[in-house]
N, C-alpha and C positions, 0 to 999 in steps of 0.2 A: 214626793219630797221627803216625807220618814224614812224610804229605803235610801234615798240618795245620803240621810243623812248620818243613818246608820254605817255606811261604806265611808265616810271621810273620817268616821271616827276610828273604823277600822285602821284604816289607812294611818294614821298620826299615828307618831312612835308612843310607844307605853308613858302613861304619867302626862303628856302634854292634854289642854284643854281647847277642844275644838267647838267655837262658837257654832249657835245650828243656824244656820246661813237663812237670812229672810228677803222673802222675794222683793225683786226692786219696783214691782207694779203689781197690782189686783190680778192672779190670775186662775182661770176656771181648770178644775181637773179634768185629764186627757180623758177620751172612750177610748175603750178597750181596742180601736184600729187604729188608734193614736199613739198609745204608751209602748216605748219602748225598750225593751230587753236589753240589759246591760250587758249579755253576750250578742245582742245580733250587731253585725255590721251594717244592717239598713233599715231604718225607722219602716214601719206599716204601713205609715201612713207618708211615706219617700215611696215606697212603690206603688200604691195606688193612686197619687199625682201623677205620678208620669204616666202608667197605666190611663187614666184619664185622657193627658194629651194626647196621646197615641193614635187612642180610640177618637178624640174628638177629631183628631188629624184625618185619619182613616175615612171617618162620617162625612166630612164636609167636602174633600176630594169626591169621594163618591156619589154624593147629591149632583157637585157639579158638574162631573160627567155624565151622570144619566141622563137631569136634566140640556143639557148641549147634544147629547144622541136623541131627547124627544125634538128637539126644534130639530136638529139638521136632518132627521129619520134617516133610516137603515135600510134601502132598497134590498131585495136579495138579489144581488150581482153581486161580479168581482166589485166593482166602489161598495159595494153596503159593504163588503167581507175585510176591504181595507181599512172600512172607518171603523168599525167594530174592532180590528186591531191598535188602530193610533188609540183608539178610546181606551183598549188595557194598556197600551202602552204609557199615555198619558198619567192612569194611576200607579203606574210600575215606577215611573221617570221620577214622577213629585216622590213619593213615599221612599224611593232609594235614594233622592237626593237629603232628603231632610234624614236619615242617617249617617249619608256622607259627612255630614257639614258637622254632624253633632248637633241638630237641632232638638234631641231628645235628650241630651246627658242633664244626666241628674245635678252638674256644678253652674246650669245655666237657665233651668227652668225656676223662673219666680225670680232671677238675680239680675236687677239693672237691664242697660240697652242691649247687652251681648245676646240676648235671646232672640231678637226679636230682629238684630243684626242677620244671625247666624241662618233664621228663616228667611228673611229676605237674599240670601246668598243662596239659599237651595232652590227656593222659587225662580231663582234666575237661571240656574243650573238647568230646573227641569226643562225651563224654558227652549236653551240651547239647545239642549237634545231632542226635544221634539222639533227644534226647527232642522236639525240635521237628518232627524226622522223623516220628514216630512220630503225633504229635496231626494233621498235614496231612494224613498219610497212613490214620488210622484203622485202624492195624496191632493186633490185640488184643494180641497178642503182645509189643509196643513194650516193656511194663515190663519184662519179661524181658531182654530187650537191653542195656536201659537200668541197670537194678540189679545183673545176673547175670554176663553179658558182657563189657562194659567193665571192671569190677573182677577180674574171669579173668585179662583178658589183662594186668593190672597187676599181676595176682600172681605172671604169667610175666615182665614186661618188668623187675621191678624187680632180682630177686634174677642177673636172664642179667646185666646193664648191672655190679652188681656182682662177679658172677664175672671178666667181660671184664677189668673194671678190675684185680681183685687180680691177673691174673695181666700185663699192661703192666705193674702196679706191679713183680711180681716180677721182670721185664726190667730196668728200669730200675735197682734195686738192684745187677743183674747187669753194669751199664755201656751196656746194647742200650737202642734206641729213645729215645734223649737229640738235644735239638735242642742246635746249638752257640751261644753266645751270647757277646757282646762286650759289657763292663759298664763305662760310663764315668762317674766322680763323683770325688769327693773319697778321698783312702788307706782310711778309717775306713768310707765307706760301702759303698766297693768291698769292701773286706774282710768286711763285717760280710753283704754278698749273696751273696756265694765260699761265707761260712759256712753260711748258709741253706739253699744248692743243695745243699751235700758233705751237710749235715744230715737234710734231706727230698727223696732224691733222685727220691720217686715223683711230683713235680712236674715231671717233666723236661727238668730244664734243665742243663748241664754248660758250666762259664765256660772260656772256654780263652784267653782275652786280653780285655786291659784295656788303656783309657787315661785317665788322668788328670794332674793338675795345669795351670795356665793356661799359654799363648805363650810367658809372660814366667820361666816356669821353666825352669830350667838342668837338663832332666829326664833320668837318665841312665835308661837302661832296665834295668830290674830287674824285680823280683818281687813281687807281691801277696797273700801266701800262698798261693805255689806257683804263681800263673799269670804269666804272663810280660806284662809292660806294655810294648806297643809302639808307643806315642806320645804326645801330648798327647792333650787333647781337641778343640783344632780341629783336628785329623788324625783325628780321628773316623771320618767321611764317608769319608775318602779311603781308611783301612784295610778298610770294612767291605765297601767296593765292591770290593774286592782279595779280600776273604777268604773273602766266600762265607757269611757269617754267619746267622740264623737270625731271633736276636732280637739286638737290641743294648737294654742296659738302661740307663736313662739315671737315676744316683742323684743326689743332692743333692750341689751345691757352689757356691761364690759366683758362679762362672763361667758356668753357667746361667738368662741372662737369657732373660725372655719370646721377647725379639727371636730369641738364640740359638737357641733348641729351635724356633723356626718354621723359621728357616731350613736347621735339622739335618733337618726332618721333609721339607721342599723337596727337600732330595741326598738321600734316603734313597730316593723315589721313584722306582720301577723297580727297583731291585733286590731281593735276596732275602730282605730283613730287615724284621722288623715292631721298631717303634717300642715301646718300654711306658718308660713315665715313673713312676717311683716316689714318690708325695707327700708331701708334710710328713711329713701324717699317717698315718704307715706302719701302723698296725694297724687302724684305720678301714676296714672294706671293706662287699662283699656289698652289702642291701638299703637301705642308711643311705646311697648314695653314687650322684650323678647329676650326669651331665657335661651343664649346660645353654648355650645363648647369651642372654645378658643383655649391652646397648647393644653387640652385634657384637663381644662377646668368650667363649672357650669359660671359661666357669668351674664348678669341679669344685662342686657344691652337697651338703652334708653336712647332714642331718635329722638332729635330735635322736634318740636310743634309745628306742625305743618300748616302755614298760612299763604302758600299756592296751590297752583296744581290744578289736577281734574276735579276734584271734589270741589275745591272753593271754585268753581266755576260751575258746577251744579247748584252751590249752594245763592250762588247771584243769580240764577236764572230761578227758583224756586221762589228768592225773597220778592222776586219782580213780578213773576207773575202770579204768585201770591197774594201779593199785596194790588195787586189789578182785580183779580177776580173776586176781592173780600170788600173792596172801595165799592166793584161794581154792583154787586149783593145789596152790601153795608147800607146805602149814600141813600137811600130814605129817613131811615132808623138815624143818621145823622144830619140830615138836614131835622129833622122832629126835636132832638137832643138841642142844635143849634138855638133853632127859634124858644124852646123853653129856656135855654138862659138869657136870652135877648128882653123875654117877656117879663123875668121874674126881677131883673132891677133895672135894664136899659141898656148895661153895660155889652161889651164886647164880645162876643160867644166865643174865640179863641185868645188863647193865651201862647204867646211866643219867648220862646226864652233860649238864650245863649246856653251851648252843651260843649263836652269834648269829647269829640270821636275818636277813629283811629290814628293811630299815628300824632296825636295830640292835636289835631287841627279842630277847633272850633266849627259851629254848625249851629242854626237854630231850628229846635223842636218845638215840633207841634201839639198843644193841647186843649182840650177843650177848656175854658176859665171855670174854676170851681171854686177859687175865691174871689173876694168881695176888692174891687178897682185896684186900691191903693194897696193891697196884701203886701207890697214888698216893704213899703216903706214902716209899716208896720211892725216887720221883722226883728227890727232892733227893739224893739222895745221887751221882745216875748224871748228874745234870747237866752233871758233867765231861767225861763220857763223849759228851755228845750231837755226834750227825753233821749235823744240821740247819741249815741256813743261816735265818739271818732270825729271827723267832720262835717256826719250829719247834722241837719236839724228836722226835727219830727217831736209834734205834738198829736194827743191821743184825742183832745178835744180843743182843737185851734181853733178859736173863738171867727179869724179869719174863714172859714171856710160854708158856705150859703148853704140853705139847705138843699137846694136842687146838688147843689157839688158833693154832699157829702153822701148821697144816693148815687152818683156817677162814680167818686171814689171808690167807696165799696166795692160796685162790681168792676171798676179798673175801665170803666167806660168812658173816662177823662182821657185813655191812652190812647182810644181809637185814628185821631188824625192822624199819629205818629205812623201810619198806613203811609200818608203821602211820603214822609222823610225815607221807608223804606223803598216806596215808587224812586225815588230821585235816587240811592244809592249811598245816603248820608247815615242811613242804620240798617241791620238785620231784621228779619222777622227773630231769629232766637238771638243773646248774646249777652255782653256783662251789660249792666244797669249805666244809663248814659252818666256822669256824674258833672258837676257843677266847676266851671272852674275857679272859684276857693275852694273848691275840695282838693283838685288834681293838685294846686298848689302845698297841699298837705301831705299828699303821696311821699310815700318812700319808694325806692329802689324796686323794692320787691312789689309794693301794690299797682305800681306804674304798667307793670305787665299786662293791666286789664285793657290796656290802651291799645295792644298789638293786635285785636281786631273791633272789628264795627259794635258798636253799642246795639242791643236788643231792645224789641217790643217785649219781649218775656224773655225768661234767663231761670237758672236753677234756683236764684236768689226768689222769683216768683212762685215758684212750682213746691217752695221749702218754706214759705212761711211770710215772705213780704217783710210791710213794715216790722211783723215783729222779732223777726230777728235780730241779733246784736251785729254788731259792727265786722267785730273781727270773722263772724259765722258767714255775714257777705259778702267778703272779702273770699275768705277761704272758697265756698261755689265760684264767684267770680272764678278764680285761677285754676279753681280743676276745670272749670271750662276751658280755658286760653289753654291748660294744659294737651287734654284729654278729648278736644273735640273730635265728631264723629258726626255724620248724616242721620245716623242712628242714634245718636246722644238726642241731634236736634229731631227728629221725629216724636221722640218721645216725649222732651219735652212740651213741644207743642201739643201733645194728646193729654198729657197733665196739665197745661193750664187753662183748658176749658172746665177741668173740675175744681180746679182751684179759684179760679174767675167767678164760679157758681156759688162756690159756697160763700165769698164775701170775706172770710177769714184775714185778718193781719194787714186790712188795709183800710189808711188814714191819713 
């Protein structure tokens, strides 16, 4: 941080005073494989991550085929001499497809669904090929390979790729393995990215200088919520080549013509900073969003949110038999759950309640009852009471709620029946939060969008924090879901909400 801080003072013109920028959270000093050289273009500790995947990539293919060559064994005949080929073939097939795909690049390792996307598209790849392998070849063996194997080594690649990740993440929390970044736009955007970063630092990025305002501002150098602003923005360039920067992000401001940000992207060229430009439309991401040339200009092309199709027909046969195979598991653990609310006041073990699904049609969801009979009519009186922003109501100690319920709460084990609702086709296993109808009647225009598909057993709004987050926060998940969905959004989610379910966190 002293050399960082050293270089920004450099950097500000003679006579101005450069605040020394303080960090937004607790964080522990890099090791020596960690800290990074203000001339290298790639963190130490950026190539020995991937270098990790690589190798753990490498490892786990390889176990899986020796072990599928000890069960099928290697006669010495022409068949041993064949399978002994599909078996390098097989590691040749996975390992050059997860290149094809960019399953090793360095802008997708640790970042959201796209990784984990991009694996399952090469796994399927290698797949094809070994099945075309196998018909050229007239290997008997081929379907084995083809159905057994491949899915093996997916069963190893998926859960290493997330282990790898939690723990970068946990670094990153820690202050380690952060790229440094220069954030240049308007006060409000700039701040509102600052926010972001300090927020979800397992993204890792850590702003440590800004610049903003046009030429024509009398700009004294200050502060941006805590990071220190050392220049305009056509000083941009000239700071970034100074400072050794990582990313420089480039947010919304009037100052940002076309013309500008080409010739920003010109000086930027050769040194150690990648470009990322922030768009309009900031929650807009993932599969919905392609940067094409139409009449020799790059324009960003945004596809409507796709709610048919072959996916949303995968994703109804997943919720269905899903939610079959979790009932048929489940249905001791809740009949147990039942008869202890039966037991502990006499009342009703389920609780039924009017929801609004898609398309705004009405539906009743199922819950276990976790408060005490008469809870609704109770409602009014504690309305004073409510903590909830928006149309919520949510209290933190609702006198309403038994103590068996507020053990089931916790671990979200109240939501379990909502199984049958997705057995029947009235909800998701993943999607937005079912809401009440006074709420819906509250909706604007824009939050009405969560209604254009099925309400979820879990949702990002689960997997981000639950009850406690604010209103407008659940909203906003809500719609980059409707927006931005993916099979791969929903995988993940679902693999986060078992740790979030665990830990009991934000929920009451």
């Amino acid at each position: 941080m002293r050399d960082r801080v050293r270089q920004l003072k450099r950097n500000a013109p003679t006579g101005s005073a450069v605040p020394i920028p303080q960090p937004a959270q607790p964080t522990s000093p890099l090791s020596s494989h960690e800290r990074q050289p203000v001339t290298s273009p790639v963190a130490a500790w950026e190539t020995k991550y991937r270098s990790i995947v690589i190798s753990g990539d490498l490892v786990s293919t390889l176990l899986v085929v020796v072990a599928a060559c000890g069960v099928a064994g290697l006669p010495a005949d022409g068949v041993g001499y064949l399978r002994t080929l599909f078996a390098v073939a097989t590691i040749a097939a996975t390992l050059s497809s997860l290149a094809t795909c960019r399953a090793w690049s360095p802008i997708v390792l640790g970042q959201g669904a796209e990784e984990f996307r991009r694996l399952g598209k090469a796994l399927l790849a290698a797949a094809v090929v070994l099945a075309m392998g196998g018909l050229a070849t007239s290997v008997p063996e081929a379907r084995g390979w083809v159905f057994a194997v491949t899915p093996c080594v997916a069963i190893l690649l998926f859960p290493q790729r997330y282990v790898l990740r939690r723990l970068l993440h946990r670094r990153r929390r820690l202050g380690r393995c952060l790229l440094p970044v220069m954030v240049a736009g308007s006060v409000d955007t700039v701040a509102d990215l600052i926010a972001r970063t300090r927020r979800e630092p397992h993204h890792g990025w850590r702003v440590e200088a800004a610049c903003t305002g046009s030429p024509t501002d009398q700009l004294g150098h200050g502060e941006v919520s805590g990071v220190p602003v050392v220049g305009r923005l056509d000083e941009l360039a000239d700071h970034v080549r100074r400072g050794g920067y990582r990313v420089v992000a480039v947010t919304p401001d009037p100052y940002w013509t076309p013309r500008r940000l080409q010739r920003l992207a010109w000086q930027l060229e050769g040194t150690t900073a990648e470009m990322v430009v922030a768009p309009v439309l900031m929650e807009v991401a993932g599969p919905r969003v392609h940067v094409t040339g139409v009449l020799g200009m790059p324009l960003l092309r945004v596809t409507a949110p796709t709610f048919t199709g072959a996916r949303r027909v995968i994703k109804e046969i997943v919720d269905r038999v899903g939610a079959a195979v979790l009932l048929a598991l489940l249905w001791p653990g809740l009949v147990v759950i039942a008869a202890a609310i039966r037991l502990s006041d006499s009342g009703p073990a389920f609780y039924r309640q009017r929801r609004i699904g898609k398309g705004g049609r009405p539906f009743t969801i199922l819950k276990f009852r976790t408060m005490v009979v008469d809870a609704d009519r109770r409602r009014t009186v504690l309305l004073a009471a409510n903590q909830a922003a928006g149309p919520l109501f949510k209290m933190r100690r609702d006198p309403r709620v038994t103590p068996i319920g507020a053990v089931l709460r916790r671990f979200s084990l109240d939501e379990l029946p909502q199984l049958v609702n997705v057995l029947t086709g009235t909800m998701s296993l993943v999607g937005p939060r079912p809401p009440l109808p006074e709420e819906v009647a509250q909706y604007g225009p824009d939050v009405r969008r969560r209604l254009l598909v099925k309400p979820g057993l879990t949702g990002l709004w689960q997997v981000s924090g639950r009850s406690d987050l604010p209103w407008e926060e659940s909203v906003r998940l809500d719609l980059r879901y409707v927006e931005d969905w993916s099979l791969a959004l929903d995988a993940l989610i679902l693999w986060k909400t078992v740790r979030a379910v665990g830990r009991g966190q934000g929920a009451y």
